[in-house]
PABADREN-6852 format. One record per residue (C-alpha): residue number from 0; chain; x, y, z. Coordinates in nm, 2 decimals, always signed. Example, Ala and Ser with C-alpha at 12.3 -4.5 7.8 and 13.67 -1.06 7.14 Angstrom:
% PABADREN-6852
{0,A,{+1.23,-0.45,+0.78}} {1,A,{+1.37,-0.11,+0.71}} 
This chain:
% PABADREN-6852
{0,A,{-2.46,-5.28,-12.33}} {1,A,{-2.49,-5.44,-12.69}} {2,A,{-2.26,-5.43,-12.99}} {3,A,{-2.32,-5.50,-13.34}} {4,A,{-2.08,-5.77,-13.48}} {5,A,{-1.89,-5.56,-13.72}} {6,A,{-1.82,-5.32,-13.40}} {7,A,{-1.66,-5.61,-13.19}} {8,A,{-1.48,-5.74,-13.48}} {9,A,{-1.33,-5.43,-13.51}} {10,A,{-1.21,-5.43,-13.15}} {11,A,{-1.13,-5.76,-13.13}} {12,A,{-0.87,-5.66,-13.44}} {13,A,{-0.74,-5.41,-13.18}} {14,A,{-0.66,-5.68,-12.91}} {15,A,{-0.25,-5.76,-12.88}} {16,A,{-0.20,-6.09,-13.02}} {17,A,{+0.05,-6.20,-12.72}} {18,A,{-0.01,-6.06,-12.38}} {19,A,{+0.32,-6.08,-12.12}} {20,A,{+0.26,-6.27,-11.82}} {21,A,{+0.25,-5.93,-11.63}} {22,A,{+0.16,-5.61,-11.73}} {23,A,{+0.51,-5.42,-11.72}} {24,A,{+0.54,-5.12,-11.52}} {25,A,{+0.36,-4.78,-11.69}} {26,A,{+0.41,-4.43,-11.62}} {27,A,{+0.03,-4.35,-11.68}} {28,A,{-0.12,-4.51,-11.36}} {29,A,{-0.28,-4.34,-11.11}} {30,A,{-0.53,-4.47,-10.75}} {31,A,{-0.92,-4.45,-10.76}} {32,A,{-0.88,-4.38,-10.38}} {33,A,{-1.06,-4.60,-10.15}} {34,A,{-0.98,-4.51,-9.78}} {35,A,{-0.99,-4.79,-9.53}} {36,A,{-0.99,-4.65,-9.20}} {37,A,{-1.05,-4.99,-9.05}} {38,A,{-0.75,-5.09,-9.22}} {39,A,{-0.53,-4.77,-9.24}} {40,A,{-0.18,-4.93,-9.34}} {41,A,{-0.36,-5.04,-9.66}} {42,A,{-0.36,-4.65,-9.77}} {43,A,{+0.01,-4.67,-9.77}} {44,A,{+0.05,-5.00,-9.99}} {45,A,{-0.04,-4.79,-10.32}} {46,A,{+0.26,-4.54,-10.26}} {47,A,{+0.52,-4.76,-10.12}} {48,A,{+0.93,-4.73,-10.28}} {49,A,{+0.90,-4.85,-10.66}} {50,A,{+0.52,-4.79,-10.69}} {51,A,{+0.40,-4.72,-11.05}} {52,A,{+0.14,-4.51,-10.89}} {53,A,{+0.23,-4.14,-10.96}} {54,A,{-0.13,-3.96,-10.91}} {55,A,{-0.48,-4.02,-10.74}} {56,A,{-0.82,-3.86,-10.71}} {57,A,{-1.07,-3.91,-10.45}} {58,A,{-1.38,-3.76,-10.56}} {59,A,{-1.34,-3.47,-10.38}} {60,A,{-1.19,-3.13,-10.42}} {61,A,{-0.96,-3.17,-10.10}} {62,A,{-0.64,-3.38,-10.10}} {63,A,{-0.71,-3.74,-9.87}} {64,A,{-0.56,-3.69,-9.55}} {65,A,{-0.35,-4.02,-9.57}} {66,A,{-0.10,-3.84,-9.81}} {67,A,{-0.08,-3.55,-9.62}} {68,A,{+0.30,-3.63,-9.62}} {69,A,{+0.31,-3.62,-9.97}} {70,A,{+0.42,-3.33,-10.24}} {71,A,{+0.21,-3.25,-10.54}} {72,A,{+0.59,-3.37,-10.69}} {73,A,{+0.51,-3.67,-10.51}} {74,A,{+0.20,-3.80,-10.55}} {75,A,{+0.01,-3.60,-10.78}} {76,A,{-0.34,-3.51,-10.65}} {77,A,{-0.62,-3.39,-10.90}} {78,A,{-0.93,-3.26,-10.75}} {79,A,{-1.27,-3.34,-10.87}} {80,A,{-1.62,-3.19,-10.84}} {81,A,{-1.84,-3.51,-10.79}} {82,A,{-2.17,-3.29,-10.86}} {83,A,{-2.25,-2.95,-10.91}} {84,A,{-2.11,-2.75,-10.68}} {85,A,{-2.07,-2.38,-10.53}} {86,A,{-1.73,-2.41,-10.39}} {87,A,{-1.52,-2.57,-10.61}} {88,A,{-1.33,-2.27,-10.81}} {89,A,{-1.24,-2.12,-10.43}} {90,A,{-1.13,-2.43,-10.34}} {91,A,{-0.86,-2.55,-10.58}} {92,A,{-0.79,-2.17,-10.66}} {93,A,{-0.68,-2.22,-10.27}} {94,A,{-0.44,-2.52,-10.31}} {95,A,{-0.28,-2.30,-10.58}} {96,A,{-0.22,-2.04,-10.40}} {97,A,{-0.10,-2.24,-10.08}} {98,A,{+0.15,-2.36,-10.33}} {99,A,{-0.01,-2.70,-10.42}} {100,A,{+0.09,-2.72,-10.83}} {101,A,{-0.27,-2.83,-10.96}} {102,A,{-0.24,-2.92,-11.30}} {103,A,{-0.53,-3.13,-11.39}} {104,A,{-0.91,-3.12,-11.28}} {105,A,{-1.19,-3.35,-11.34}} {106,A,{-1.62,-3.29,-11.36}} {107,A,{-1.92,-3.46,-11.23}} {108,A,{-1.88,-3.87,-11.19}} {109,A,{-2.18,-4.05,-11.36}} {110,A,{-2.38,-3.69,-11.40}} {111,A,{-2.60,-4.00,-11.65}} {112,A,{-2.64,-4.23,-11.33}} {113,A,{-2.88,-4.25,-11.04}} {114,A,{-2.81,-4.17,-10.67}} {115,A,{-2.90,-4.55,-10.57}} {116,A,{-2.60,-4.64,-10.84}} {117,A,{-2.33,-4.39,-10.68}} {118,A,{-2.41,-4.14,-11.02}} {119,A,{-2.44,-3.77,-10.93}} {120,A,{-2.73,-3.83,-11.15}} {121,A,{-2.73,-3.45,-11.29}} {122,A,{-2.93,-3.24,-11.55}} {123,A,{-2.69,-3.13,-11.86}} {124,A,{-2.83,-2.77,-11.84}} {125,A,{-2.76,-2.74,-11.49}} {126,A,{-2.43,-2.95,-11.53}} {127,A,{-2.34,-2.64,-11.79}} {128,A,{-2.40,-2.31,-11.60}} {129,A,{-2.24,-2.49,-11.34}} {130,A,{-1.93,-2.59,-11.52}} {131,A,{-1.93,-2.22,-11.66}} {132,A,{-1.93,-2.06,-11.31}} {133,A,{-1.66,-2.31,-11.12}} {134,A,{-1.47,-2.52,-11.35}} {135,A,{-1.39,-2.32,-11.66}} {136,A,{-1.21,-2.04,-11.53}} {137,A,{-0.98,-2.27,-11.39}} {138,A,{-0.82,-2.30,-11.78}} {139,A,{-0.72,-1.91,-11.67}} {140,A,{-0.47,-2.06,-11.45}} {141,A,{-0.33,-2.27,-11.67}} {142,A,{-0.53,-2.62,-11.53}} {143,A,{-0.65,-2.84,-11.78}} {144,A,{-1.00,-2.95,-11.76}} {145,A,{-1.16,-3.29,-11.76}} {146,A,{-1.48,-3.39,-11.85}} {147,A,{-1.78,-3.53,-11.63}} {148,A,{-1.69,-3.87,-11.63}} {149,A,{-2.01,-4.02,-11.73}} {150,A,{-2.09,-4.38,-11.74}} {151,A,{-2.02,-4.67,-12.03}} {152,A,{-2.36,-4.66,-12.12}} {153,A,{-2.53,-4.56,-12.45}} {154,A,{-2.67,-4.25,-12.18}} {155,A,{-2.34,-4.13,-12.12}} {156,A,{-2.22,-4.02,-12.53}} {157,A,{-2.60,-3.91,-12.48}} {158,A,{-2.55,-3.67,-12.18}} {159,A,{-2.21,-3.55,-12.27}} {160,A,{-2.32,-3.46,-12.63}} {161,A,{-2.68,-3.28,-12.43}} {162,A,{-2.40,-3.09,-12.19}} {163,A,{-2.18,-2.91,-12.45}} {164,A,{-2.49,-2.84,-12.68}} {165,A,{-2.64,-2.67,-12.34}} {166,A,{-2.34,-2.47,-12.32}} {167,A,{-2.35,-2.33,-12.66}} {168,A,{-2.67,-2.24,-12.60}} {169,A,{-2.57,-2.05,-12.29}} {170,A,{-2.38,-1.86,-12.58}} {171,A,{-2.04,-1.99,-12.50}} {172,A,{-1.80,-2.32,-12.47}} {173,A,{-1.73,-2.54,-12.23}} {174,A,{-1.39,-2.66,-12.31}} {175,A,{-1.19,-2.98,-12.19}} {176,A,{-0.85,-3.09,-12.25}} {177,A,{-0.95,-3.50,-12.17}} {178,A,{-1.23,-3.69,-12.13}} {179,A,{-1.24,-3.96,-11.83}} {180,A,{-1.45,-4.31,-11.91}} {181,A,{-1.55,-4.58,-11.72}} {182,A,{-1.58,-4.95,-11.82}} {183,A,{-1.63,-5.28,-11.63}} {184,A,{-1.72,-5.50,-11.93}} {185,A,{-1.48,-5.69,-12.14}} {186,A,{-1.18,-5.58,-12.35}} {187,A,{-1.32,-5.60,-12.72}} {188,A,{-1.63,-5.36,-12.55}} {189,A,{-1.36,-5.14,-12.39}} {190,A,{-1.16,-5.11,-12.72}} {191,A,{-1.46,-5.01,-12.91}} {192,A,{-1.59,-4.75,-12.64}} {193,A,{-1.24,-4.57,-12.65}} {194,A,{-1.28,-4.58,-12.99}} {195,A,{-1.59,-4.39,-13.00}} {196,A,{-1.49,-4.14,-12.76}} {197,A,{-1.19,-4.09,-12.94}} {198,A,{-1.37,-4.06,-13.26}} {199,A,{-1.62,-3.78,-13.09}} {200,A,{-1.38,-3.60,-12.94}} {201,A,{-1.08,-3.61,-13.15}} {202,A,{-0.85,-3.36,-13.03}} {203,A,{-0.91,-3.47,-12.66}} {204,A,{-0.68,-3.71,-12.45}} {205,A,{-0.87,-3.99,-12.27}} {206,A,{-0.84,-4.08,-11.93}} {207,A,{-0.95,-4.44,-11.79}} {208,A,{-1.05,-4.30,-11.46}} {209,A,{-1.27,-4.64,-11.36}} {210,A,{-1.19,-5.00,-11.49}} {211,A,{-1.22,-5.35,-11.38}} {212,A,{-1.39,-5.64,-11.55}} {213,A,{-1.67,-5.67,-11.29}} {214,A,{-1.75,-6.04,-11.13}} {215,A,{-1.54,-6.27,-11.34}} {216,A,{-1.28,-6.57,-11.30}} {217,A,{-0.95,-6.50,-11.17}} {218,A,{-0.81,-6.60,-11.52}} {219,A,{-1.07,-6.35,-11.69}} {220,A,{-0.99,-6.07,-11.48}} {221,A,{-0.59,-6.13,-11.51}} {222,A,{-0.63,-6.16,-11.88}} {223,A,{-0.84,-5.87,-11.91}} {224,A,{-0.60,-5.70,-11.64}} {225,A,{-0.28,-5.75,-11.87}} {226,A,{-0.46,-5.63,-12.23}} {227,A,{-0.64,-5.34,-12.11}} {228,A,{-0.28,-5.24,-11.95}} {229,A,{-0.08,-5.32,-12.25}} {230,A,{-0.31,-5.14,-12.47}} {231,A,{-0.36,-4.78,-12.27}} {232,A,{+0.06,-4.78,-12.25}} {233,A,{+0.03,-4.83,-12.64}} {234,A,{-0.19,-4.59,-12.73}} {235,A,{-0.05,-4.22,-12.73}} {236,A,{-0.41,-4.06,-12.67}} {237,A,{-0.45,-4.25,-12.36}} {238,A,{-0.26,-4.00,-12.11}} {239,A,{-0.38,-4.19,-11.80}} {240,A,{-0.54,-4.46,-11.61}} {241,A,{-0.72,-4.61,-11.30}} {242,A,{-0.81,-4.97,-11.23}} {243,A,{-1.12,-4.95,-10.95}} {244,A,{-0.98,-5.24,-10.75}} {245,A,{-0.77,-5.10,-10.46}} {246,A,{-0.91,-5.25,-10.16}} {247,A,{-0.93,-5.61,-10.03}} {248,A,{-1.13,-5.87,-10.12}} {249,A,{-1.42,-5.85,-9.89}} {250,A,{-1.55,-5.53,-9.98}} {251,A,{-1.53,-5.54,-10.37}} {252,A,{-1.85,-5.51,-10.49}} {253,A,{-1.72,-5.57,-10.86}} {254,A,{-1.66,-5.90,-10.78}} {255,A,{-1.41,-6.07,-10.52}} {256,A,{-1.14,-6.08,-10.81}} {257,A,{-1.07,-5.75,-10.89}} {258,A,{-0.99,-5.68,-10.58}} {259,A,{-0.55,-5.59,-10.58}} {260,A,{-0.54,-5.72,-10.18}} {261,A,{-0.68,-6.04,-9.98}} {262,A,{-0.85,-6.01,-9.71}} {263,A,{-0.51,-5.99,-9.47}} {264,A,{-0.42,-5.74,-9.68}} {265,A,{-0.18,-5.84,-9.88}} {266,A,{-0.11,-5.78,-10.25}} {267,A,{-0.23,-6.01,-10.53}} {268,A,{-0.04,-6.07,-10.81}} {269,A,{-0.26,-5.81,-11.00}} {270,A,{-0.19,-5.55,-10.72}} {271,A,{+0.15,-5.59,-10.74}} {272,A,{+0.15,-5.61,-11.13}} {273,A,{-0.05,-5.28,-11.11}} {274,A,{+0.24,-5.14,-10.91}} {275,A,{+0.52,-5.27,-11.18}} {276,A,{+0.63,-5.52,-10.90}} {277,A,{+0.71,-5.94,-10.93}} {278,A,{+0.38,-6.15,-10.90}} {279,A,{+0.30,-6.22,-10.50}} {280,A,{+0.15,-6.55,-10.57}} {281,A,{-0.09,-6.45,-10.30}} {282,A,{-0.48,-6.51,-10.43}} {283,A,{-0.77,-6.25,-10.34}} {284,A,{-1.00,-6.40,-10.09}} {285,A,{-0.90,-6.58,-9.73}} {286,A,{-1.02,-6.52,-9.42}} {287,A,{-1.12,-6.17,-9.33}} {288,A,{-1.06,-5.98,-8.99}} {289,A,{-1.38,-5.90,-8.81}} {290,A,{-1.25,-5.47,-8.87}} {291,A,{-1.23,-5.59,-9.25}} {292,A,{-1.64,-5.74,-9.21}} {293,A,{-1.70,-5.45,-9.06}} {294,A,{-1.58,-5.24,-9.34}} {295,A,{-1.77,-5.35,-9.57}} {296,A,{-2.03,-5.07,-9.61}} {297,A,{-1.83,-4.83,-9.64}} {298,A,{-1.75,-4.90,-9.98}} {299,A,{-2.07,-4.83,-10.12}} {300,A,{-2.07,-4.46,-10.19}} {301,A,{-1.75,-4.55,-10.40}} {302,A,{-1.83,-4.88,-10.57}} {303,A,{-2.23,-4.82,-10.62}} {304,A,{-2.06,-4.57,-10.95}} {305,A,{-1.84,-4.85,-11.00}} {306,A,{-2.11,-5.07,-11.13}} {307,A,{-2.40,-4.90,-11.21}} {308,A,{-2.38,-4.85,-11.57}} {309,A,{-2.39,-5.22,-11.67}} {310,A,{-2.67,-5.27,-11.88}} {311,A,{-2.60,-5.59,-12.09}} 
């Protein structure tokens, strides 16, 4: 993705000029959830006593079985509908009425992508009239709406501006209350892309849904780790966000140091910064388990959206 200079300079102007050694703890973030079912004590880490984490999505319309245990109080689940689908109003209609408090939906993930990059890779006209028949009359009961969360890309403000324009010409609006993005670039790109959402969509909240700064030093990843934290707590119009990063180190396919655990499993200082805890001192990497090798694949459905959309 390019910039023009004047746009970075811009950003760059938006970058903290001291960064704490840790990110603080944050009411605002929430668990791109990975399950590991090789690994299934891992799904626990994210919600242990003191966690920062107060919400999650899976990609799915169906809470995650590993917070089964959990209240909507709890741990706050919002259903998404990956792609177009036919079930999704009857679906989270049903959590509501088996008393799950659904406050908060989200569309399509990377409707602007390709299959072979994890994008549901969906047309904007058929992305309306399905958005018409089994996400907006989910406003009726009082659930706020987000928008397909389409990629950092110059093809996502594309697609996203093609799908609204398709539902006015289907004679009506499709409405949202936030937009989701996802960025895996540097900060001074990030802080420019929120600014150009925010300046298309004005009277919108944002939601980081998908973050990391994908295949970079430890140091470049921590730094980037603490601004981009500092700066979504900061700004009011950033309601929520989701670093892509909770799984171990062996299956990260946005680069080994993203990663919030090892390879035993344990928490990196960035995990437990994430979760508003005291640095671990323990470094992502080590040696992995041969259930953790074994793993590895099953990330890809998940982290092919992750990184798709870099085009620098």
């Amino acid at each position: 993705m390019h910039f023009t200079t004047s746009t970075l300079l811009a950003a760059a102007a938006l970058i903290p000029s001291t960064i704490a050694a840790t990110a603080g703890t944050s009411t605002k973030r929430g668990l791109v959830f990975v399950p590991n079912a090789k690994h299934p004590g891992d799904n626990q880490i994210w919600v242990q006593p003191g966690s920062d984490i107060t919400w999650y999505y899976n990609y799915q319309s169906q809470p995650s079985p590993a917070y089964s245990n959990r209240t909507q109080e709890d741990f706050e689940f919002v259903p998404m509908a990956w792609s177009p689908s036919t079930t999704f109003l009857n679906d989270v209609t049903a959590l509501v009425k088996g008393g799950r408090n659904i406050t908060h939906v989200m569309g399509y993930n990377e409707p602007d992508g390709y299959s072979s990059t994890g994008g549901s890779n969906v047309d904007p006209k058929v992305a309306a009239t399905n958005w018409l028949s089994q996400i907006q009359p989910l406003a009726k009961l009082g659930i706020k709406l987000g928008a397909p969360a389409v990629t950092g890309a110059p093809s996502g403000h594309t697609w996203l501006t093609n799908f609204f324009n398709a539902c006015a010409a289907l004679g009506t609006n499709c409405t949202v209350d936030f937009i989701p993005i996802h960025w895996y670039d540097n900060f001074a790109g990030l802080a420019s892309h929120i600014g150009t959402v925010r300046a298309a969509y004005p009277n919108t909240s944002i939601w980081v849904t998908e973050y990391a700064y994908s295949n970079q030093t430890l140091a470049a990843t921590q730094d980037f780790f603490n601004m981009s934290a500092e700066y979504f707590d900061r700004l009011t119009y950033v309601d929520r966000y989701s670093w892509f990063g909770t799984f171990r180190t062996e299956v990260s396919n946005v680069g080994p140091n993203a990663a919030f655990l090892n390879n035993q499993g344990k928490l990196t200082d960035m995990g437990a910064w994430y979760l508003g805890k005291a640095s671990t001192g323990v470094q992502p990497g080590g040696a992995s388990s041969a259930a953790t090798k074994a793993s590895v694949a099953g990330l890809g459905l998940f982290g092919a959206a992750a990184v798709g959309f870099l085009m620098l």
